[in-house]
C-alpha positions in Angstrom: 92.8 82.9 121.0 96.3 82.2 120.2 98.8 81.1 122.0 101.6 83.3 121.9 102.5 86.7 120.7 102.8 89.2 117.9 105.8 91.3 118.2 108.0 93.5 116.1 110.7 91.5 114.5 113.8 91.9 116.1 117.8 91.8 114.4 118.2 88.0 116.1 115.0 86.8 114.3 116.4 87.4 111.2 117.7 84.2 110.8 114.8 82.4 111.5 112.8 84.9 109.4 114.9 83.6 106.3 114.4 80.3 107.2 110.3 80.6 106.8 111.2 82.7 103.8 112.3 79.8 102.2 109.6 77.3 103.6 107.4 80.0 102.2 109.0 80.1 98.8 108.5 75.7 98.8 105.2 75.6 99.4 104.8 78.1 96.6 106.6 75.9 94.2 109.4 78.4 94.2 112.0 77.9 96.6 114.9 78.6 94.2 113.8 82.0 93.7 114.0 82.3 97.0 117.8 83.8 97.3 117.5 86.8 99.8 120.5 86.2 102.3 120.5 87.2 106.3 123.0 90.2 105.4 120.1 91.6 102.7 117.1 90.8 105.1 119.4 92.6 108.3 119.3 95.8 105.9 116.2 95.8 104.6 114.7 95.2 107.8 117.1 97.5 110.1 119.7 99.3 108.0 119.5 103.0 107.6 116.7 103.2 105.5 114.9 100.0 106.3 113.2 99.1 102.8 110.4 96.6 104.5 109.4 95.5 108.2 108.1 92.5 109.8 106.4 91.3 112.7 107.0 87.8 113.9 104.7 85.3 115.8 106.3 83.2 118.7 104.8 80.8 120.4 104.6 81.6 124.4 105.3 77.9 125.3 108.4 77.4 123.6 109.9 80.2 122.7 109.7 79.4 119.2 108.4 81.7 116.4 105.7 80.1 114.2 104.6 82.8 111.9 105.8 86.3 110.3 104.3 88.9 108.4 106.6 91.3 105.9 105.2 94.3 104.9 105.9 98.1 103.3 104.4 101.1 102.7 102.7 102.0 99.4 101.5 105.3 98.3 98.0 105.6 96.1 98.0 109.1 93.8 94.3 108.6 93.5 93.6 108.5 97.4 96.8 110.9 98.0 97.6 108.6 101.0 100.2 105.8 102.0 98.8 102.5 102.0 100.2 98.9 103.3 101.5 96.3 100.9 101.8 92.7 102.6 104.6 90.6 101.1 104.8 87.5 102.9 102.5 86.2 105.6 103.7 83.0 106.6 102.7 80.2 109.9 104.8 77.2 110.3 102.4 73.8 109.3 102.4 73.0 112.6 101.1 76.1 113.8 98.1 76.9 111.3 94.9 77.0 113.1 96.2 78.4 116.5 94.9 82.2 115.7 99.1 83.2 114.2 97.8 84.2 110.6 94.8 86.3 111.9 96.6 87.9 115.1 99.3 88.9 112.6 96.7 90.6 110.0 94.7 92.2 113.0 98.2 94.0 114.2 99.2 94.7 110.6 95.5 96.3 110.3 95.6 98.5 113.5 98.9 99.6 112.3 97.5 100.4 108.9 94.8 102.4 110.9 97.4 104.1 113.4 99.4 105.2 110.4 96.5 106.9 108.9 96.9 103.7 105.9 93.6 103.8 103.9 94.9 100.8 102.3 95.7 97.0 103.1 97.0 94.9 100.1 98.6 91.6 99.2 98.7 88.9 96.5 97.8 85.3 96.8 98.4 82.6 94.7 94.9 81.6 92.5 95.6 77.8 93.5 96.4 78.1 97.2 92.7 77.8 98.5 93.3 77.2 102.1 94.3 80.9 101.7 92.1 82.4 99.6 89.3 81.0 101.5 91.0 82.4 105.0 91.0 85.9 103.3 87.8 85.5 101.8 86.6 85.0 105.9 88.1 88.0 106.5 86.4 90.0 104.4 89.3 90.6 101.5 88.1 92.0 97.9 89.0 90.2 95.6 90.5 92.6 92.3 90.1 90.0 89.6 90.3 92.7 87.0 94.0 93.9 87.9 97.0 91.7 86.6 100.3 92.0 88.2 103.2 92.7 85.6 106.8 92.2 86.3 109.8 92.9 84.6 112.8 90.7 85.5 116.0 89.6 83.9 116.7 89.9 80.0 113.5 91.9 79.6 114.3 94.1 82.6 117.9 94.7 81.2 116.7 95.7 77.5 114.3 97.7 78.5 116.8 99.9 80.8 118.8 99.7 77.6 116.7 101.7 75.7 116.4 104.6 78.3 
């Protein structure tokens, strides 16, 4: 049982939402790629054609919010349905344990189900075990034999070149 809340994300959470962004992005080893700013996350989150959405834990003692989850919808041309991709899922240090992490997959997966998602996917890092081991508990599949490719920067910019 945790103690607190999941709850739709909310314009005033954006702020705070950065911040785990880039707490996030540090205990990745990454925090300087971290560079989304509160203006880009207010857009993507509630502009006119919101490109993600998050829901947020909060704590109901203080008020404060411990955890968020980032997600956006996918779309599968073998299934011929939209699916869920999970960006970030994030809990504060000092909240990991209390339930946050799982309350916030269990609402992302009854929204998946509501939405008539056949899909739920995210990445993990190979080295961050505390995670793959909570997402092994959950019953998460593992696609070892699918490699993510990404095109960024110089290569990005030549190959655009050439179109």
């Amino acid at each position: 049982m945790i103690r607190g809340m999941i709850r739709a994300a909310t314009e005033h959470d954006v702020p705070e939402i950065r911040a785990m962004i880039r707490e996030l992005a540090a205990y990745e080893r990454a925090v300087e790629q971290a560079r989304a700013t509160e203006e880009q996350l207010r857009e993507a989150l509630f502009g006119a054609h919101p490109a993600a959405y998050a829901l947020v834990a909060e704590d109901e003692t203080t008020g404060e919010l411990v955890g968020y989850a980032l997600w956006f919808p996918r779309f599968s041309t073998w299934t011929g349905t939209r699916g869920m991709h999970l960006e970030d899922l994030y809990v504060r240090p000092h909240a990991r344990g209390g339930g946050h992490g799982r309350a916030l997959l269990a609402a992302l997966a009854a929204l998946c189900l509501r939405s008539g998602f056949e899909r739920f996917e995210w990445w993990v890092l190979a080295w961050n075990e505390p995670a793959v081991g909570f997402y092994r508990s959950l019953g998460a599949e593992f696609l070892d034999e699918w490699r993510i490719c990404r095109l960024t920067g110089a290569p990005l910019k030549e190959l655009a070149a050439a179109s």
